[in-house]
C-alpha positions as CSV (number, residue, x, y, z in Angstrom):
1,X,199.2,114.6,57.5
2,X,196.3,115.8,55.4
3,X,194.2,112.5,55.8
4,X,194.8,113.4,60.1
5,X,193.7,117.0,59.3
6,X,191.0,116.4,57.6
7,X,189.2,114.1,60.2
8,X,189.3,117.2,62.1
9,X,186.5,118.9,60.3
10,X,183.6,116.9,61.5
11,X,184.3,118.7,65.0
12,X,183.6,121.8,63.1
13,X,180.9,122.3,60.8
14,X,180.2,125.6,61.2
15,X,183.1,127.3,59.4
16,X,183.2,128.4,56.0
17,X,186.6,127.7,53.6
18,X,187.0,131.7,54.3
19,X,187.5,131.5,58.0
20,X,189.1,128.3,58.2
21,X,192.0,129.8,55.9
22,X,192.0,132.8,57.6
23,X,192.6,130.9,60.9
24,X,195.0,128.6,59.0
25,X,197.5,131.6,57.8
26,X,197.3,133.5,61.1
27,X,198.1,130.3,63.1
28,X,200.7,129.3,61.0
29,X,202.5,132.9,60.7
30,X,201.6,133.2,64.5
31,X,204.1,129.7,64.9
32,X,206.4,130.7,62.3
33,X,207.3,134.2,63.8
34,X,210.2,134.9,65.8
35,X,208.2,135.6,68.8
36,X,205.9,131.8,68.6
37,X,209.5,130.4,67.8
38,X,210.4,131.7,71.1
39,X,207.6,130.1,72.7
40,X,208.1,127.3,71.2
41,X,211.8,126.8,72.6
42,X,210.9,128.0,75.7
43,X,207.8,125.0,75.8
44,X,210.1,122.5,74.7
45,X,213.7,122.8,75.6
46,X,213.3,121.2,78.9
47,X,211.1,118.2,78.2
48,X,213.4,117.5,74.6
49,X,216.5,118.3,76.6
50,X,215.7,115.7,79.3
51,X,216.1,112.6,76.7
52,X,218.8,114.3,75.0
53,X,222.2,112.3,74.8
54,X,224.6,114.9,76.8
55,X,227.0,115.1,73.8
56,X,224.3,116.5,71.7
57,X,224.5,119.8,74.0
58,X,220.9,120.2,73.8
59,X,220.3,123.2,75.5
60,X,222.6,125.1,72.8
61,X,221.7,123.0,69.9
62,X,217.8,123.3,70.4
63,X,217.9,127.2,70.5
64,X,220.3,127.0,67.5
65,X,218.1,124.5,65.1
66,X,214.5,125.2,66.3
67,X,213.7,127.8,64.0
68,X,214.5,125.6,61.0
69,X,212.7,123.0,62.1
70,X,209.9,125.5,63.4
71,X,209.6,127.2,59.8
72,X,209.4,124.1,58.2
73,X,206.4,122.7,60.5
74,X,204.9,126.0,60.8
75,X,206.0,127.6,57.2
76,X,203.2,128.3,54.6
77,X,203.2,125.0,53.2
78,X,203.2,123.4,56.7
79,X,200.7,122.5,59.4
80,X,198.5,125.1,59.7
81,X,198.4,125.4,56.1
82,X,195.0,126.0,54.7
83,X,195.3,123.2,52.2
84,X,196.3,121.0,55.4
85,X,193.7,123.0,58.1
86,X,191.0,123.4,55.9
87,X,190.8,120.7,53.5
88,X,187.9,119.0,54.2
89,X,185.6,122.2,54.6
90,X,186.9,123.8,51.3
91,X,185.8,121.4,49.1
92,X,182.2,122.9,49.8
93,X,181.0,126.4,49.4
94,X,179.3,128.0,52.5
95,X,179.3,131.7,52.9
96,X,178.8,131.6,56.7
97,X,178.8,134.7,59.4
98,X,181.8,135.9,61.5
99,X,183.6,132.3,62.9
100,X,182.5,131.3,66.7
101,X,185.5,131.3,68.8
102,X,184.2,127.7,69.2
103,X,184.5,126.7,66.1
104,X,187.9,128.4,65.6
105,X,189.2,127.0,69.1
106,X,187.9,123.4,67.8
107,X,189.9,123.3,64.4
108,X,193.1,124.6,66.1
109,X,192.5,122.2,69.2
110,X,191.8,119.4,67.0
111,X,194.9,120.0,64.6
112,X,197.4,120.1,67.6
113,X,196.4,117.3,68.9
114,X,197.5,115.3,65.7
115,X,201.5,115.8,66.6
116,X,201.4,113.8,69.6
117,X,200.1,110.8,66.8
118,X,203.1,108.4,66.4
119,X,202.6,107.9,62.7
120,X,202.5,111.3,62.1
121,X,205.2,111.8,64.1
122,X,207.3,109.4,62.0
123,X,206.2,110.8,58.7
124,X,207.4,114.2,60.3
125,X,211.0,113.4,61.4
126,X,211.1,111.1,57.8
127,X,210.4,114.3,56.2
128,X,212.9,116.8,58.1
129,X,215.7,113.7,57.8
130,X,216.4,116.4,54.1
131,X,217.3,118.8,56.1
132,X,220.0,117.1,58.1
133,X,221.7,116.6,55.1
134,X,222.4,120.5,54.3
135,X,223.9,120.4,57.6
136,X,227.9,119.8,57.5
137,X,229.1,116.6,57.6
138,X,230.4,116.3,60.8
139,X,226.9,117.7,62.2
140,X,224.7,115.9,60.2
141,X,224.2,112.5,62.0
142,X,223.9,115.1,65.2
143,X,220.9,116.3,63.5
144,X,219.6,113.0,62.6
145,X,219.5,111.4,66.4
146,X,218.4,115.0,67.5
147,X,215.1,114.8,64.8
148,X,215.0,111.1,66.0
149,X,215.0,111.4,69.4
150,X,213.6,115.2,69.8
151,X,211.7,115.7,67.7
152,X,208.4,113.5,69.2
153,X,208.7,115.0,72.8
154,X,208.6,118.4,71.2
155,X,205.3,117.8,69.1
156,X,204.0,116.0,72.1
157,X,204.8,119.0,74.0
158,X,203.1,121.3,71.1
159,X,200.2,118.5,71.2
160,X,199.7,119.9,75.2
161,X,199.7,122.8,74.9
162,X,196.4,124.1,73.4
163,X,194.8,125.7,76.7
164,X,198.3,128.5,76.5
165,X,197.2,130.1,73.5
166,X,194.5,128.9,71.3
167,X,191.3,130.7,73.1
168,X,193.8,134.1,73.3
169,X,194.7,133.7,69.5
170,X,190.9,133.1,68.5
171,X,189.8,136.6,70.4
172,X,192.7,138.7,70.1
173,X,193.7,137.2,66.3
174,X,190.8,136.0,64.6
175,X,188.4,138.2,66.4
176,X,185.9,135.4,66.3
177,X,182.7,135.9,67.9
């Protein structure tokens, strides 16, 4: 995931460590919070739902499970992360002016983009498969088939869906310039 996000930051040379982090923590408690959880379900419960085995119950199970899953992608270790967002541009000091809402739209479009990769797709359900086992037994190979087969419809969904929000969140959130 890091090694993807950091191939992101030759698209975006113009932001300092500063407002790449900034942009990082807002995105990520933007996509963490109940309302971008929301959003999230209501982006992806038909397209996961569709290749959902029926006895699964998608459209109850998705509304009910989401939010883990969402805080763990989206949590302050997770994809937005600076550490993951911004690695490449922190390793070097710049002191730059206010962020363009170019350059704020570019890192944000470029990170999305990333989930609808296969391998880090993979890596991604692999790393949620921990969570399925806190579930109870009789639910956990539920959530296992769900990650399996869910799981890459709903980042490729996420992957798509860049022109909703990310000029809006740059303006209105990051105030860019």
């Amino acid at each position: 995931l890091i090694i993807a996000l950091a191939l992101v930051g030759a698209a975006s040379a113009e932001l300092s460590c500063e407002d790449c982090s900034m942009i990082g923590v807002k995105a990520g408690e933007a996509a963490s919070s109940e309302e971008g959880i929301q959003g999230q379900i209501s982006l992806i419960l038909e397209p996961v739902c569709a290749v959902m085995p029926a006895e699964l119950q998608c459209e109850t199970t998705v509304p009910e499970y989401w939010p883990y899953i969402a805080g763990g992608l989206f949590g302050p270790e997770g994809w937005f992360a600076p550490a993951n967002l911004c690695s490449d541009i922190c390793v070097k000091k710049s002191i730059l002016g206010t962020p363009t809402c170019d350059d704020c739209a570019m890192r944000l479009y470029g990170s999305i983009s990333y989930m609808a990769d296969e391998e880090i797709q993979i890596s991604t359900i692999t790393a949620f498969m921990g969570l399925c086992d806190t579930f109870p037994e009789g639910d956990k190979e539920m959530c296992k088939t769900a990650l399996e087969i869910g799981l890459p419809v709903a980042m490729n969904t996420l992957a798509g869906s860049g022109d909703m929000w990310i000029n809006n969140f740059c303006k209105d959130d990051i105030g860019c310039m």
